[in-house]
C-alpha positions in Angstrom: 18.4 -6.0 17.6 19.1 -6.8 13.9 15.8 -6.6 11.7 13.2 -8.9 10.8 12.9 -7.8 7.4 15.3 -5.8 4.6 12.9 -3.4 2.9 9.1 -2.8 2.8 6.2 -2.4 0.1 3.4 -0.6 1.3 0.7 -0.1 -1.2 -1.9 2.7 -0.6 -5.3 3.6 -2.2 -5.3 6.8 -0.2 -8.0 5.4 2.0 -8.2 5.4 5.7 -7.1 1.7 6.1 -4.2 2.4 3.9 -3.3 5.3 6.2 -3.5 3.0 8.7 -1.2 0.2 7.2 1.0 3.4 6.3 1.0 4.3 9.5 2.4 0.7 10.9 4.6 0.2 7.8 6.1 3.7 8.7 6.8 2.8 12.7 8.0 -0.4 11.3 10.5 0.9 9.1 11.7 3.7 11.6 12.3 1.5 14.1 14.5 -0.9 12.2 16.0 1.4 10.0 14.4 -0.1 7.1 13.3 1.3 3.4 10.2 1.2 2.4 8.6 2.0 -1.0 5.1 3.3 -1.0 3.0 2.2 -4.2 -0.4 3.5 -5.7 -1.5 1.2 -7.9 -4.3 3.3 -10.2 -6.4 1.3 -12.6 -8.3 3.5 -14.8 -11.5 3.6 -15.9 -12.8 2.4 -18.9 -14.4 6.1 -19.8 -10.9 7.6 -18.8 -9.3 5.4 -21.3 -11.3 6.4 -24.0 -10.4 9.9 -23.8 -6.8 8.9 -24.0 -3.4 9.0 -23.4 -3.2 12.6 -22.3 -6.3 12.2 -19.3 -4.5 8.8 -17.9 -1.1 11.0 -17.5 -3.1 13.8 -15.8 -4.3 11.3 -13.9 -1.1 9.7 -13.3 0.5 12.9 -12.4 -2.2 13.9 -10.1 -1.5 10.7 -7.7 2.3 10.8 -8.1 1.7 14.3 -5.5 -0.5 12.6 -3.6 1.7 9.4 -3.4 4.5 12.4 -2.4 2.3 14.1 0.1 2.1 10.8 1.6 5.9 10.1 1.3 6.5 13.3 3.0 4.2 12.6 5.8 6.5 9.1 6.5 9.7 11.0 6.0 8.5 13.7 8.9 8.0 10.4 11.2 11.6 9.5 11.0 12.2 7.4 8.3 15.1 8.2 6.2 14.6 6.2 3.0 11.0 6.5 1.2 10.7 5.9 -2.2 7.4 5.9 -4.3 5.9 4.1 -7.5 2.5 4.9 -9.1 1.7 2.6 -11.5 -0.8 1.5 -14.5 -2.7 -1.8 -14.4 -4.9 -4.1 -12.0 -3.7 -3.9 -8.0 -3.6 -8.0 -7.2 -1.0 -8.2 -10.1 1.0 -5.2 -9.5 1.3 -5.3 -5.7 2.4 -9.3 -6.5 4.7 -7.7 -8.8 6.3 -5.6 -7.6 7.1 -7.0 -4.6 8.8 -10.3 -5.9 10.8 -8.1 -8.8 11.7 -5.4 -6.3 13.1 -8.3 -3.8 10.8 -7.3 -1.2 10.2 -9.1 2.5 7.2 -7.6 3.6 4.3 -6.0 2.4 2.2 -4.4 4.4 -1.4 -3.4 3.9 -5.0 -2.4 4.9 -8.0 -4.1 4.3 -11.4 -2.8 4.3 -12.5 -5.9 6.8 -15.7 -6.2 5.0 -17.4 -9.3 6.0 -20.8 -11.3 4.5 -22.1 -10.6 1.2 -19.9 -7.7 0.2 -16.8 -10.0 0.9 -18.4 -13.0 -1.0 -19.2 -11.3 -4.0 -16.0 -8.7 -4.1 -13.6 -10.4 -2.8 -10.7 -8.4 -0.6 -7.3 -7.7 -2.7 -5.3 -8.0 0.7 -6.7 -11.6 0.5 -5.8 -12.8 -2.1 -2.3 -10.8 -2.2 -1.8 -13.0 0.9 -2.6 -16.1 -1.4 0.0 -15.1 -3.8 3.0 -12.9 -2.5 6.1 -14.5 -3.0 6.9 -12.5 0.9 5.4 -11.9 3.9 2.4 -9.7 3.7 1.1 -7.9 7.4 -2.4 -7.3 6.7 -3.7 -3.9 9.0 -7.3 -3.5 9.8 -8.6 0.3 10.5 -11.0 -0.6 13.0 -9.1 -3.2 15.3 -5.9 -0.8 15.1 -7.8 2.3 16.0 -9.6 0.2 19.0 -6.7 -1.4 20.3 -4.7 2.4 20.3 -7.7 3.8 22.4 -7.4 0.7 24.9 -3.5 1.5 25.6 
């Protein structure tokens, strides 16, 4: 069976529903044979900035081994070709991006799944990356993946 898609973006914020979309983005990949390119997008802020240069790096530094921890994580599932990328700047415009300079065909993510007031006033970034990726973006929800794995 050839593969649906040629190589993968998975952005993370290190939260659960990111481990999630990691998770799927990872049994995706391993089951194609695909690459896939984790990304951390950090946006500092403002109070870090004003410190300077040398905090931001720290910073950067300190979520490059995360980002790794997670790379090795996908690597131990069987996937043969992780790469990683933490960069500067706001998510919505680097997850775009990133994925239509690095040619990518899907991007897949978590989402929070907040709903009413929250969602109104905060908006979701997987939403409106959906709006404006030039690929396919697969959007994983924590709670609906968790309940449909403890149905099977």
């Amino acid at each position: 069976m050839s593969a649906p898609f040629r190589h993968l973006l998975v952005p993370t914020d290190f939260s659960p529903c990111s481990d999630e979309a990691v998770r799927v983005g990872a049994d995706l990949a391993r089951r194609y044979g695909l690459p896939v390119t984790l990304l951390h997008v950090f946006e500092p802020p403002r109070h870090l900035v004003a410190r300077g240069p040398r905090e931001v790096n720290a910073m950067m530094g300190a979520l490059e081994v995360r980002l790794g921890e997670v790379r090795h994580r996908v690597a131990a599932g069987g996937v043969t070709d992780v790469r990683t990328i933490v960069v500067q700047g706001a998510p919505l415009e680097q997850i775009v991006e990133m994925a239509r300079d690095g040619g990518f065909d899907l991007i897949v993510m978590g989402t929070h799944g907040a709903g009413g007031m929250r969602h109104l006033l905060l908006g979701s970034v997987a939403e409106r990356v959906v709006h404006r990726a030039p690929c396919a973006v697969l959007v994983v929800r924590r709670d609906a993946a968790l309940a449909q794995r403890a149905a099977s």
